[in-house]
C-alpha positions in Angstrom: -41.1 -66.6 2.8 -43.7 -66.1 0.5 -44.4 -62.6 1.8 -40.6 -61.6 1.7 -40.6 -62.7 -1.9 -43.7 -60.5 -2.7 -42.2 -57.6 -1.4 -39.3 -58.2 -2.9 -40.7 -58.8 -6.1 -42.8 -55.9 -6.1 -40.1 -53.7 -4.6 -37.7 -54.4 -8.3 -40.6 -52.8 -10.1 -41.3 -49.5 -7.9 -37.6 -49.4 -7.7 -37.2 -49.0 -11.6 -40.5 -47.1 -12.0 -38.2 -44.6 -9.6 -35.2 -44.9 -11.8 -37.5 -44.6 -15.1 -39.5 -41.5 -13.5 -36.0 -39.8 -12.4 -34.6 -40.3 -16.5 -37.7 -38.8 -17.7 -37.4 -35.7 -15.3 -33.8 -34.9 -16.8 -34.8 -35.7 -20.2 -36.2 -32.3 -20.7 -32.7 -30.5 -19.2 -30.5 -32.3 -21.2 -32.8 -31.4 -24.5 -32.3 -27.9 -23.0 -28.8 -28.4 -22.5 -28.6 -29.8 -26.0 -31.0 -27.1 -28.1 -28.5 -24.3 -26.0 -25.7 -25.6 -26.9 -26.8 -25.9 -30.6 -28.1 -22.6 -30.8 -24.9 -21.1 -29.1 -23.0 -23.0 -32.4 -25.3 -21.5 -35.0 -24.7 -18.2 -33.1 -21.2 -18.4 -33.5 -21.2 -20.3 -37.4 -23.5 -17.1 -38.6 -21.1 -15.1 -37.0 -18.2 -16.1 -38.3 -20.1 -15.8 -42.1 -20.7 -12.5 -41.5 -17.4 -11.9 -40.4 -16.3 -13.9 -43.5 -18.7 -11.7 -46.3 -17.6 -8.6 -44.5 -14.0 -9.1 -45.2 -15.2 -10.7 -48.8 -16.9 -7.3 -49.8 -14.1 -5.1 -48.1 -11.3 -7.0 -50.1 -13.2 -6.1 -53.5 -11.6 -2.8 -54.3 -7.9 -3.3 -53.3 -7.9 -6.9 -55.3 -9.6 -5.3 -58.6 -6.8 -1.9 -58.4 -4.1 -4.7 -57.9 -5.5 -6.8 -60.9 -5.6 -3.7 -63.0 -2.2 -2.9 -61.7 -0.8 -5.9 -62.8 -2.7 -6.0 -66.3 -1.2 -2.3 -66.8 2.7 -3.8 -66.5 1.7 -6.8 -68.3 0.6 -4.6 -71.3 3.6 -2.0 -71.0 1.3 0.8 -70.3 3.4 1.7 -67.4 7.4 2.0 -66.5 8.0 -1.1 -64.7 11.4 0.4 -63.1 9.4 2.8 -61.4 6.1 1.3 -61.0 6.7 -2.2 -60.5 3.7 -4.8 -60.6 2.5 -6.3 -57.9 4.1 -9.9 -58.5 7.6 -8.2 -57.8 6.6 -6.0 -55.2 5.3 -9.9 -53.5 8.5 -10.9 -54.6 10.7 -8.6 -52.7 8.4 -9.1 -49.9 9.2 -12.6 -49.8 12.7 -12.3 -50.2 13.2 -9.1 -47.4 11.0 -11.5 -45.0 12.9 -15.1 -45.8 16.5 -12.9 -45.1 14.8 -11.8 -41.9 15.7 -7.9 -42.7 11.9 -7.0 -42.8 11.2 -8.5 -39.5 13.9 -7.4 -38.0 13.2 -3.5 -39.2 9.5 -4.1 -38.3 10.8 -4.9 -34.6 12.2 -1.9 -34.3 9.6 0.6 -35.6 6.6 -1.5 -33.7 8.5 -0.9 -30.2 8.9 3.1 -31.2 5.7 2.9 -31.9 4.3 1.3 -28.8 6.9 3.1 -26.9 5.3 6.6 -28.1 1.8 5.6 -27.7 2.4 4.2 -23.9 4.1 8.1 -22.9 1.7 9.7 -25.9 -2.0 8.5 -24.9 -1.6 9.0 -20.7 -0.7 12.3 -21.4 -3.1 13.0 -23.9 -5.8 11.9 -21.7 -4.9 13.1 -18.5 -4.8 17.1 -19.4 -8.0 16.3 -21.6 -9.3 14.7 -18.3 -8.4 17.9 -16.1 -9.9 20.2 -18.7 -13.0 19.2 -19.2 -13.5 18.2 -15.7 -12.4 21.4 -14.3 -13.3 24.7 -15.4 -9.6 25.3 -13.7 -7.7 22.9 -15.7 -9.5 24.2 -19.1 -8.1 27.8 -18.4 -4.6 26.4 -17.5 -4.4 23.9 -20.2 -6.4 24.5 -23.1 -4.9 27.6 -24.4 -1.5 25.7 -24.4 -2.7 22.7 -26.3 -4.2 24.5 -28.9 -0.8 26.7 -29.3 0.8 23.6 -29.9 -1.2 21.7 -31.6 -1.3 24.0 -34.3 2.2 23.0 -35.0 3.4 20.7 -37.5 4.9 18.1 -35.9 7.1 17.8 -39.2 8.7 20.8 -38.3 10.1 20.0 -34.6 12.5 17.1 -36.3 15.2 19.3 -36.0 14.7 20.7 -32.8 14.2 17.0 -31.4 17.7 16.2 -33.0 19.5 18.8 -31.5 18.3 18.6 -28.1 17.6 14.8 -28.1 20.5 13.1 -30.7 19.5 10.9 -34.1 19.0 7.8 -31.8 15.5 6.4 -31.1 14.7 8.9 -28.0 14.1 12.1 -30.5 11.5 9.7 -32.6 9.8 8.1 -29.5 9.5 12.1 -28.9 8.5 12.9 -32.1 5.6 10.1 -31.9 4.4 10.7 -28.2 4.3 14.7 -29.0 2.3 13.8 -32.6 -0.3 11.3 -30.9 -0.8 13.6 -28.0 -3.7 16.0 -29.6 -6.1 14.2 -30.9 -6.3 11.8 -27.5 -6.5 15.2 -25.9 -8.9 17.3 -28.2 -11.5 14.0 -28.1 -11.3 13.6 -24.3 -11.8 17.1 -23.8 -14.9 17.4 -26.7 -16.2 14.5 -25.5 -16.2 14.8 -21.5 -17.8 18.6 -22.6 -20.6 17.1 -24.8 -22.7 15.2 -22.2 -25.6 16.3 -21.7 -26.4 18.2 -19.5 -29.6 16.0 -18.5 -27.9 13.7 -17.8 -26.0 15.4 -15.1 -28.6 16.7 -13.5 -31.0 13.6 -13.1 -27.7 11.8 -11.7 -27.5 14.4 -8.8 -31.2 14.4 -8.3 -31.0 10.8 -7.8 -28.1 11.3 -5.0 -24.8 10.8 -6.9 -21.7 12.0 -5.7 -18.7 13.3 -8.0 -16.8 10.6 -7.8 -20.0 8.5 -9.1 -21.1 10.9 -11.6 -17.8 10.3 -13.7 -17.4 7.1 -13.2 -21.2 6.1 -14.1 -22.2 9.3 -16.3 -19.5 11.0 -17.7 -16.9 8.8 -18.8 -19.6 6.1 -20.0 -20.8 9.6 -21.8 -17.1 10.6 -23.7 -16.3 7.2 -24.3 -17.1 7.4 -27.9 -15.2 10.5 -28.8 -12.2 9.4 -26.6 -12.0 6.0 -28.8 -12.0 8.5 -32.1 -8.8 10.1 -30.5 -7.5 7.2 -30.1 -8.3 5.9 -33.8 -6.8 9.4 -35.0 -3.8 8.8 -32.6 -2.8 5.3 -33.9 -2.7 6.4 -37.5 -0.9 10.2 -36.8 1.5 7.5 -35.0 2.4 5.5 -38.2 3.2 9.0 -39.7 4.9 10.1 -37.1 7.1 7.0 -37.6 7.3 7.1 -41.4 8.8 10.8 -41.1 11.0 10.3 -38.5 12.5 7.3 -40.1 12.5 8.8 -43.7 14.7 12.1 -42.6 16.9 10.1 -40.1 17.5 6.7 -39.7 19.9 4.0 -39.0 17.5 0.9 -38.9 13.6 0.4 -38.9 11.2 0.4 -41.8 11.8 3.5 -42.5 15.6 3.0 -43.3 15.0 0.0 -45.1 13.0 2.7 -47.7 15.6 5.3 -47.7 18.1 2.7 -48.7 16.2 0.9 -51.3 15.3 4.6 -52.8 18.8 5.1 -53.2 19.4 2.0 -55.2 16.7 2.7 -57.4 14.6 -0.3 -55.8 11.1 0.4 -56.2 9.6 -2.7 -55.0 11.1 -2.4 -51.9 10.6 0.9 -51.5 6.6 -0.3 -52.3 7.3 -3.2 -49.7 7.5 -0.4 -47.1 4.8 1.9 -48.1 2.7 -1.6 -47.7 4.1 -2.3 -44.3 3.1 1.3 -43.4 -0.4 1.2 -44.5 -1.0 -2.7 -42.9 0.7 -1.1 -39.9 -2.6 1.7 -39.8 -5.0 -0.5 -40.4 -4.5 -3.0 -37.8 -4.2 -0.4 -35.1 -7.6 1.0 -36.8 -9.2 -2.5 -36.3 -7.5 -3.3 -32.7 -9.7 0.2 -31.9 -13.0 -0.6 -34.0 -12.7 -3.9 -32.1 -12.3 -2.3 -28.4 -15.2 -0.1 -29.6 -17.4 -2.9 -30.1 -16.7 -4.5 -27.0 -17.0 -1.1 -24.5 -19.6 0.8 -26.7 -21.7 -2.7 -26.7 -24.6 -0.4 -25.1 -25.2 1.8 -27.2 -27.3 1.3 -30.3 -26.4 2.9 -33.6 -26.7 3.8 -37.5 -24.8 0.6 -39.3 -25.4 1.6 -42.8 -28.8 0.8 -45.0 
């Protein structure tokens, strides 16, 4: 008995020197755990600052014009019929959003928008694609595209309307045809400005074509084909404003002409603002893609 009790007894001890020697070997990976997750926190709260002044300084200008804007129709040192302050122009904006007319006009001038874009950019890309790929495609295409693209697109709004009505089809046109270019004169620049180097270490070191596009060339054009696509956004929004200004039954752009013909500047303001909003998210949705694909490659932010 005795001996079975000293084991015993000294058993409970080793068993929580065990127990005691186990907590102090995760001690050190849950500080770990801890410190990472902290530092993953700070990461994201200095972030989110920087993202915060950014916005801060950008905001600077536009709020100081609007103050002065609205201290130069406070002292009567412009015609508030035509150039109404900003307090009304937020006013109509209020009262077109709260009767549901603006969102129902913005509906309709996103999904020409999109729908352009979607038939615009493919096409844009894939005859850029050919032509700088192939010395074929650049003798078969490129000639063409700089015909056309010398063409205002202002000018074919007539043309659209007689062969494709005063429905949405001759604006979607009008958009896809307008947004077409720049995707294409990008692509093509940028697929014909990698170096040369490049392309020939990568088939020193065995690549096939297939590989050297995929893994030199497009990574190479990248950057110039997201400029098209920044130019292409915004020559969209125009695209849109003149299509809708000369001939339209509904969108943003009818909401203007109508307001213009009842002499109501703040709406017609309320659109120009819609307009300008509508630019500069599709510029951000870009400058954010940018970051996010062009995350490689190291350059000038500004002193």
């Amino acid at each position: 008995m005795n001996t079975i009790e000293t084991v015993e007894n000294n058993g409970r001890p080793l068993a929580r020197n065990a127990g005691a020697a186990v907590s102090d070997a995760r001690a050190p990976s849950r500080a770990a755990s801890r410190a990472a997750a902290d530092g993953a926190r700070a990461t994201r709260g200095a972030r989110l600052r920087a993202l915060a002044g950014t916005v801060a300084r950008r905001a600077i200008v536009p709020l100081a014009l609007l103050a002065l804007w609205q201290l130069a129709a406070a002292l009567d040192l412009v015609n508030t019929t035509l150039v109404p302050p900003p307090s009304e122009v937020a006013s109509a904006f209020w009262e077109l959003l709260t009767s549901g007319r603006l969102t129902e006009a913005l509906g309709i001038s996103l999904t020409r928008i999109a729908i352009g874009l979607v038939i615009g950019i493919p096409i844009g890309l894939a005859l850029g694609i050919a032509a700088g790929l192939f010395k074929l495609g650049e003798e078969l295409i490129d000639a063409t595209m700089q015909a056309l693209r010398t063409v205002p697109f202002v000018a074919l709004i007539p043309l659209f309307i007689l062969w494709l009505g005063i429905g949405d089809v001759s604006k979607v046109a009008l958009i896809a045809f307008g947004v077409t270019f720049p995707v294409y004169m990008n692509t093509f620049a940028g697929i014909r400005g990698v170096d040369a180097k490049l392309i020939e270490a990568a088939e020193v070191f065995g690549l096939n074509r297939r590989q050297l596009v995929r893994q030199v060339v497009v990574p190479g054009a990248l950057p110039s084909i997201l400029v098209g696509l920044r130019y292409a956004l915004g020559l969209s929004v125009i695209a849109l404003v003149v299509s809708e200004t000369v001939n339209a039954n509904s969108g943003i752009g009818a909401l203007v002409s109508d307001a213009r013909q009842f002499l109501q500047t703040d709406v017609v303001l309320v659109g120009i603002v819609v307009y300008s909003v509508l630019g500069l998210v599709g510029d951000g949705l870009v400058r954010i893609l940018e970051r996010r694909l062009l995350s490689w490659r190291g350059s000038f932010r500004g002193a």
